[in-house]
C-alpha positions in Angstrom: -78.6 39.4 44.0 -77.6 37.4 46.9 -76.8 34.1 46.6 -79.8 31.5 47.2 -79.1 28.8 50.2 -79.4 26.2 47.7 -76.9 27.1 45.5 -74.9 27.4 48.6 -75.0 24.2 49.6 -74.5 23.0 46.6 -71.2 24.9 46.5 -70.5 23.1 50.2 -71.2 19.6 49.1 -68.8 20.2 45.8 -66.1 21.3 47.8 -66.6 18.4 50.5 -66.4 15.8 47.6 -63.5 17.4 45.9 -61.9 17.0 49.7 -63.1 13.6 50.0 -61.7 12.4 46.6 -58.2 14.1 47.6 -58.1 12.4 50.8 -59.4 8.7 49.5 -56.1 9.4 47.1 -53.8 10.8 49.6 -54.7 7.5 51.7 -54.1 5.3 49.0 -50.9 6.8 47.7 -49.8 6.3 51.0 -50.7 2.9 51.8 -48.9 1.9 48.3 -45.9 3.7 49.6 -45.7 2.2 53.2 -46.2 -1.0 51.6 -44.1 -0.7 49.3 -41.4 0.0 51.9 -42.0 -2.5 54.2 -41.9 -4.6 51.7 -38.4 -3.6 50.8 -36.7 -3.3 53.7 -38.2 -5.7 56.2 -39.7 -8.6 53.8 -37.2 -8.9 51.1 -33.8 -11.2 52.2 -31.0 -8.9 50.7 -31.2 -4.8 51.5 -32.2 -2.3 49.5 -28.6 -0.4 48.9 -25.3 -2.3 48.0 -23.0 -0.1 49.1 -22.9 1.2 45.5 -20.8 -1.6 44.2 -20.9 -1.3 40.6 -20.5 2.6 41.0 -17.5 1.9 42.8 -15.9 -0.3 40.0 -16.6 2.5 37.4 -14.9 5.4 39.2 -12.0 3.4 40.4 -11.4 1.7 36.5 -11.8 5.1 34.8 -9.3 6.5 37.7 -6.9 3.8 37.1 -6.9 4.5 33.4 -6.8 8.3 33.4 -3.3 7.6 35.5 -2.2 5.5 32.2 -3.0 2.1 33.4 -4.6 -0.6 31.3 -8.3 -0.2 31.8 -9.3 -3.9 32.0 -6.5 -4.6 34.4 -8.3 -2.8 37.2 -9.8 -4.4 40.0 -11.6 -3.1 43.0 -10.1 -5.1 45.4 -8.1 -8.4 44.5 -10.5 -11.3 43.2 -13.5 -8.9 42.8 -14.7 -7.9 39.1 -13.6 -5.0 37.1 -14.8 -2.9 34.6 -17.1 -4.7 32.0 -18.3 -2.2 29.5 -16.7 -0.9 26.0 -14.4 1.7 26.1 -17.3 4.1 24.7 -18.5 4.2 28.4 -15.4 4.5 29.8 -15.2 7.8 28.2 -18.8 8.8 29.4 -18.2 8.1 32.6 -15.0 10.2 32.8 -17.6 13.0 34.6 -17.7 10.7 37.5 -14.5 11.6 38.8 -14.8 14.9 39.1 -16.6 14.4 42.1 -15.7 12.7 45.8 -17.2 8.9 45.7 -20.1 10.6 48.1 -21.2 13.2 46.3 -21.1 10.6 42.4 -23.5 8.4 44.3 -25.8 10.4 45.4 -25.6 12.2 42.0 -26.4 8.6 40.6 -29.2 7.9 43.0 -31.0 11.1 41.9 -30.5 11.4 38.4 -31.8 7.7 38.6 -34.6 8.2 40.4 -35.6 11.1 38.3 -35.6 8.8 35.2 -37.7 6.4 37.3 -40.6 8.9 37.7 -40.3 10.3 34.3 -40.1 6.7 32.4 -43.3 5.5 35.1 -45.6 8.6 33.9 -44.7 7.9 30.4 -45.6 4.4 30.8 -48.9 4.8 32.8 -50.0 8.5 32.4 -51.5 7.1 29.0 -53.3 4.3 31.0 -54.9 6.3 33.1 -56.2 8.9 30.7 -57.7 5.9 28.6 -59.4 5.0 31.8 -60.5 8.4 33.2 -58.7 8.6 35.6 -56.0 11.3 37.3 -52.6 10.7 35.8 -51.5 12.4 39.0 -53.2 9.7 41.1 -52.5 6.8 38.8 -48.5 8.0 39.0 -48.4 8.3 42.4 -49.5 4.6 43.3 -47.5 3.4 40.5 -43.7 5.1 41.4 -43.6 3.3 45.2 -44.7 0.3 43.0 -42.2 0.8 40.8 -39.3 1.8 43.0 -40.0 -1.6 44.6 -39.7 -4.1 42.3 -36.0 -5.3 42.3 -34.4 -4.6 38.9 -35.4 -0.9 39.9 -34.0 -1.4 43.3 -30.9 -3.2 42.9 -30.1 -1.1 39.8 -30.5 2.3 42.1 -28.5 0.1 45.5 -25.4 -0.3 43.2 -25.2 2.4 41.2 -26.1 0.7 37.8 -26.6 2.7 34.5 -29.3 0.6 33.6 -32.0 3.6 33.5 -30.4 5.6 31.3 -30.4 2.7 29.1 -34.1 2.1 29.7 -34.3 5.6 28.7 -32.4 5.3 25.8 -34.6 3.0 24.0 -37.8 4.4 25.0 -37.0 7.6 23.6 -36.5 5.6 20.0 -39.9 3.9 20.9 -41.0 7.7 20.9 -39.3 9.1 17.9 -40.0 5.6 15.8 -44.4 6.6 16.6 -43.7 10.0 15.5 -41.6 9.5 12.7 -38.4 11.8 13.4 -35.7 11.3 11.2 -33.4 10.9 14.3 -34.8 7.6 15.7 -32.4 5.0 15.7 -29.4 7.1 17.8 -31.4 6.0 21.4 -30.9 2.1 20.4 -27.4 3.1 19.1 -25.9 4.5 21.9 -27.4 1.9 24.5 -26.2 -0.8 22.1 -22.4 1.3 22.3 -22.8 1.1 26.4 -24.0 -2.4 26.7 -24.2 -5.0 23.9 -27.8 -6.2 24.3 -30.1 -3.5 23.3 -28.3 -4.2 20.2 -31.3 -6.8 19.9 -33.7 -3.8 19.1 -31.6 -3.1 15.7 -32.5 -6.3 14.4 -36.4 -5.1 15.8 -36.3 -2.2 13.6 -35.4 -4.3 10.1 -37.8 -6.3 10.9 -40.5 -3.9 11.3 -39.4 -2.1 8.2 -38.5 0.6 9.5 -34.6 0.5 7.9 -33.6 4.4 7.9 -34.0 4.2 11.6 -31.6 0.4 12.1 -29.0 2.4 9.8 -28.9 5.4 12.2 -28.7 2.9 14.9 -26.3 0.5 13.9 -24.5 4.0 12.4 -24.4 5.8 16.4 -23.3 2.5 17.4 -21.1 2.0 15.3 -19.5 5.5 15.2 -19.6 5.7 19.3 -17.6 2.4 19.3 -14.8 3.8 16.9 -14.6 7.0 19.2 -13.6 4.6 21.7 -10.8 2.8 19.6 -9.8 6.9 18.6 -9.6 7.2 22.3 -8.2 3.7 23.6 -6.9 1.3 20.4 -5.4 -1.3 22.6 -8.2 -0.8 25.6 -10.9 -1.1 22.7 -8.9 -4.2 21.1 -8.8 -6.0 24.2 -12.7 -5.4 24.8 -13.7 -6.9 21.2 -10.9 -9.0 21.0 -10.9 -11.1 24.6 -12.8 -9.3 27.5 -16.4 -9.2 25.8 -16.1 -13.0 25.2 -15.1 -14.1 28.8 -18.2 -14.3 31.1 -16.1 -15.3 33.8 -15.2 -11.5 34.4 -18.8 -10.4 34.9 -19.7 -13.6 37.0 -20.7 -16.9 37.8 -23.5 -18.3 35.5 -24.6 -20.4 38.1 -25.1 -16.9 40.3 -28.7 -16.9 41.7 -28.7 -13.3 40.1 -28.0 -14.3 36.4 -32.0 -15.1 35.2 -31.2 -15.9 31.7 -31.7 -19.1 29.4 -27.7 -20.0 30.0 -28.3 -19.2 33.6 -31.3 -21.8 34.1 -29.6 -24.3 32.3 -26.7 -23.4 34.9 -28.8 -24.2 38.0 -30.2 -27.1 36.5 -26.5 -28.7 35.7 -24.3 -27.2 38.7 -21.6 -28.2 39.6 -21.3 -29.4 35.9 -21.1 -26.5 33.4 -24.4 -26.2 31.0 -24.2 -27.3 28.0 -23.0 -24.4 25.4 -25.0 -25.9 22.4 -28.3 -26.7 24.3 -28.0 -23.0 25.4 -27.2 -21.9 21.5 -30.3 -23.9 20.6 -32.7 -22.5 22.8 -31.5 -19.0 22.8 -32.3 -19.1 19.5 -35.7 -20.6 19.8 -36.2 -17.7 22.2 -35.1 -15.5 20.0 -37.0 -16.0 17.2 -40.4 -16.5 19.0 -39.4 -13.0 20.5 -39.0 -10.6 17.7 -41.7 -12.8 15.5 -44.3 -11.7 18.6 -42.7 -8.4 19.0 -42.8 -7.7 15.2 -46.6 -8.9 15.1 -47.6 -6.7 18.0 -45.9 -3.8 16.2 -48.3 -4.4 12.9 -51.0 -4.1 15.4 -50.7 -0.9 16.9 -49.1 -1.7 19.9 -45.5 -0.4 19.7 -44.8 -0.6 23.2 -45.6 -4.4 23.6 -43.6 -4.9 21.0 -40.5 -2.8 22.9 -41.1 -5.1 26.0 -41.3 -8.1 24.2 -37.7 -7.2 22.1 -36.2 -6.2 25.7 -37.3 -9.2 27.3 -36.2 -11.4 24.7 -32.4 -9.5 24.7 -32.9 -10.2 28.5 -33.2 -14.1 28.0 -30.8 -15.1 25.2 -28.2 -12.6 26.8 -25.2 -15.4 28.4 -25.8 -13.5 31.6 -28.9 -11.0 32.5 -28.8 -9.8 36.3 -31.7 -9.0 37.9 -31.1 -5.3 37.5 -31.1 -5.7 33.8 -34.5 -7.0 33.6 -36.5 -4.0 34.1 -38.5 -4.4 30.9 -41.2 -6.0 33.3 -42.2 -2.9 34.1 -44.1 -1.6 30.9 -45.0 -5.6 30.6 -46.9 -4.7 33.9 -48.6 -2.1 33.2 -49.8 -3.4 29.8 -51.2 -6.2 31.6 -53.1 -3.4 34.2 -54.4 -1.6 31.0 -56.1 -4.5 29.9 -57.0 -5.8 33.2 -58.8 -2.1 33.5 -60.8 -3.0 30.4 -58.6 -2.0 27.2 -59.8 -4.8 24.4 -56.9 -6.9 22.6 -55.9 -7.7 19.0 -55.4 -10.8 17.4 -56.4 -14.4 18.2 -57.4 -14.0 21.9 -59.6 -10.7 20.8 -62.4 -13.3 19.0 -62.7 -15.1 22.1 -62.9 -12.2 24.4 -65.8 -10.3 22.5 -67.8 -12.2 24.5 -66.1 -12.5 27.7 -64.4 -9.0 28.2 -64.5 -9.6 32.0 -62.8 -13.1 32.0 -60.3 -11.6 29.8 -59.6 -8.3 32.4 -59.6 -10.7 35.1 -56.9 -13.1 33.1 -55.1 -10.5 32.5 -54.8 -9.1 36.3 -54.2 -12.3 37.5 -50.7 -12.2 35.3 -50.0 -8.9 36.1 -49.7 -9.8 39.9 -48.1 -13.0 38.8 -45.1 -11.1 37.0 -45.3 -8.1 39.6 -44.9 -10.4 43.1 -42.0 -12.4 42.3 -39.9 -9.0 41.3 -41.5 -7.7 44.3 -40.5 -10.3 46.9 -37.6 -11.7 45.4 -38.8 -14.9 45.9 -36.1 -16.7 44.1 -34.0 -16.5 47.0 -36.0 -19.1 49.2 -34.9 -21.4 46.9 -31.1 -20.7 47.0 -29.5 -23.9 48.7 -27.1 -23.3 51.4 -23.3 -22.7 50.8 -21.7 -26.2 49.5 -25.2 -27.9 48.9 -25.7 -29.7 45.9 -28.5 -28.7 43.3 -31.7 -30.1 44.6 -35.2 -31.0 43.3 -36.2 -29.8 39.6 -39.2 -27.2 42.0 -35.9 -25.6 43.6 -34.2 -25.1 40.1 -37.3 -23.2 38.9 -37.8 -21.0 41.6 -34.2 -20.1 41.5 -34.6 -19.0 37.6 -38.9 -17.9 38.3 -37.7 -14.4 36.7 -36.8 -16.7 33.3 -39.8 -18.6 33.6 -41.5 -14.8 33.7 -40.1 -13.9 31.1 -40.5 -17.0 28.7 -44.3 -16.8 29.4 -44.5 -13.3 28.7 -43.2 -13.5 25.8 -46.4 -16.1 24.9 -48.9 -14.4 27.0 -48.0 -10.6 27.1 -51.3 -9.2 24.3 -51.0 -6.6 22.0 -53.6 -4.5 22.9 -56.3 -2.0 20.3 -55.7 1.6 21.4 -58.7 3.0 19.0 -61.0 0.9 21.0 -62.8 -0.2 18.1 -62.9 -3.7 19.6 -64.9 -2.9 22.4 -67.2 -0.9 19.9 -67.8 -2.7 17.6 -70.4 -5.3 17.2 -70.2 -9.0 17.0 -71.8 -9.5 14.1 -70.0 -6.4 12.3 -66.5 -7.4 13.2 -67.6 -11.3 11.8 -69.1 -9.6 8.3 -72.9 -10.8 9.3 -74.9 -8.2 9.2 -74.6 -4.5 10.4 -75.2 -1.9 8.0 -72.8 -0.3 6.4 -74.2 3.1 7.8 -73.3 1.6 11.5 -69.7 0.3 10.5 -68.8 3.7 9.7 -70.2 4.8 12.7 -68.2 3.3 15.2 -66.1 5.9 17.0 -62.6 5.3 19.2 -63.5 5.2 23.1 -63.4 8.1 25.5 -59.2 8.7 26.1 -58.4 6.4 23.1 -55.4 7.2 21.2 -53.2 5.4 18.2 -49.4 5.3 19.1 -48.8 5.4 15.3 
């Protein structure tokens, strides 16, 4: 039978809303992205690429040792830093050479940028599913985002490794939720390559989960003796002298360095900062850190609990650059899932049974609070011309505003319930006064819920 005109139009209107939607999403991915690059290259102070700086040092130090040289003797140029990492990465970065400095960077860039997208639909895919909405979409607004904020874009402008890093742990974030008996190496080999994901191995004892800090602390271990196998005296210098002399990586007082040590550096410039105020509050940071991050973790929410760990490693660190604070991302987007309507655990979750919309609005207003600061880079307003004296306390914050970031998140940032049973369950039920116990079994997990354990 021929088909009726109504079903027809039908047909017409579904196909005009399908390219409606597609359109409203093409626009918006786009207005993200144009933003997002405007804001880089014409609002942000320093440029988006550093000439590949770091990159630079790595070749040219794993160069001058594979000629027989000392490997912490190198320097780029005469005054400027040299290599900085363990003899472990050394060895891994002995592929670099094999190509002209050119083709390495661009190599770098991509493999970079490839991580970026991969590590941003891990992170929010989930989200957006919980939410009904198009990964795709949700993605595709989120990597400009993303690609903007500058840890992400310094670390790609000099050639960083942090990434791979990032990557690192968050595949032992994955392994840890579904139990493989080969979580722990992730931690061990960023721990190997740079000393402060070594933070997490104290995470996983104190999450109980010690099979997985053995095989950790084991890969670390293990990768550090390949390098003393390959490099006794390079590796003996590294434990020995260069890992304990910040003076090689930087200034603290460097606008860049946003760690405790580094705040207390502003605030006492020219003077140097006082070693045991900095011991004391590291280790207050420290231990409000992993006792959050470990709580979060008992409540479901693993990956909290991995930004909470890498923010705290990021704070108590002598010397954090910008580009090494990048676990503000996934602190981001937690805050958007619960700004989108996912419930929290724990004290706040009592007071926001009856207030879910105070609570999604709270919890948007920090996420643009943390996300416009690393988007801007507003700390360098505050950044007192060359020779100037320190001024007003206001000035020494905004210089160190990613530390103050980071000290409130590790307060604020929520661990959030991913079966959903907050939001469905009643008051009264959740308090023990009155619902049957027919209904309390009832209760089911909301549409695109899902437990990370």
């Amino acid at each position: 039978m021929p088909t009726s005109v109504p079903e027809r139009g039908s047909a017409s209107r579904s196909r005009r809303r399908v390219v409606a939607r597609a359109s409203t999403r093409l626009a918006a991915v786009s207005a993200v992205t144009v933003a997002a690059a405007y804001v880089v290259f014409e609002v942000v102070e320093k440029p988006p690429l550093h000439g590949f700086f770091d990159l630079q040092v790595y070749r040219g130090a794993v160069l001058w040792w594979l000629q027989g040289e000392p490997l912490y003797s190198f320097e780029l140029e005469p005054g400027l830093k040299g290599f900085t990492y363990p003899p472990f990465a050394a060895v891994l970065m002995v592929p670099l050479t094999w190509l002209p400095a050119g083709p390495a960077a661009i190599l770098v860039l991509l493999a970079s940028a490839v991580v970026v997208v991969l590590v941003t639909w891990w992170l929010v895919a989930p989200v957006a599913r919980r939410h009904e909405t198009s990964p795709w979409f949700a993605v595709a607004l989120a990597v400009p985002a993303v690609l903007a904020m500058e840890p992400i874009r310094v670390t790609l402008g000099e050639g960083q490794l942090n990434m791979f890093i990032f990557a690192l742990v968050l595949a032992d974030v994955v392994a840890l939720r579904r139990g493989w008996a080969w979580c722990g190496v992730g931690i061990g080999l960023a721990s190997a390559l740079k000393l402060t994901p070594a933070l997490f191995i104290a995470f996983l004892v104190l999450i109980g989960r010690r099979r997985a800090a053995v095989v950790a602390a084991g890969t670390s271990l293990g990768a550090t003796l390949l390098g003393f196998v390959v490099d006794a005296d390079a590796s003996w210098e590294y434990w020995t002298s260069t890992l304990w002399d910040t003076s090689r990586v930087g200034r603290l007082v460097n606008p860049w360095n946003q760690s405790i040590l580094g705040l207390l550096a502003h605030v006492s410039d020219p003077a140097q900062p006082d070693r045991l105020l900095w011991a004391l509050l590291a280790a207050g940071a420290a231990v409000l850190g992993l006792v959050r991050a470990v709580r979060v973790y008992r409540r479901g929410d693993d990956l909290a609990a991995a930004a909470l760990a890498g923010l705290t490693a990021c704070l108590v660190s002598p010397i954090s650059w910008v580009h090494h604070l990048y676990w503000v991302v996934p602190a981001v987007v937690l805050l958007a899932d619960v700004a989108a309507g996912t419930p929290v655990l724990g004290t706040v979750s009592h007071w926001s049974r009856d207030r879910p919309r105070a609570l999604a609005v709270g919890a948007g207003l920090l996420a643009v609070a943390v996300a416009v600061p690393f988007l801007l880079s507003i700390y360098w307003t505050f950044v007192p011309a060359s020779g100037m004296p320190t001024s007003v306390p206001a000035d020494i914050v905004g210089r160190s505003v990613y530390t103050c970031v980071m000290l409130a998140l590790l307060v604020l940032l929520p661990a959030r319930d991913l079966t959903g049973r907050t939001a469905r369950r009643p008051i009264g039920e959740e308090r023990g006064l009155g619902a049957p116990s027919g209904e309390r079994s009832s209760a089911r997990p909301r549409p695109g819920g899902w437990s990370p354990r």
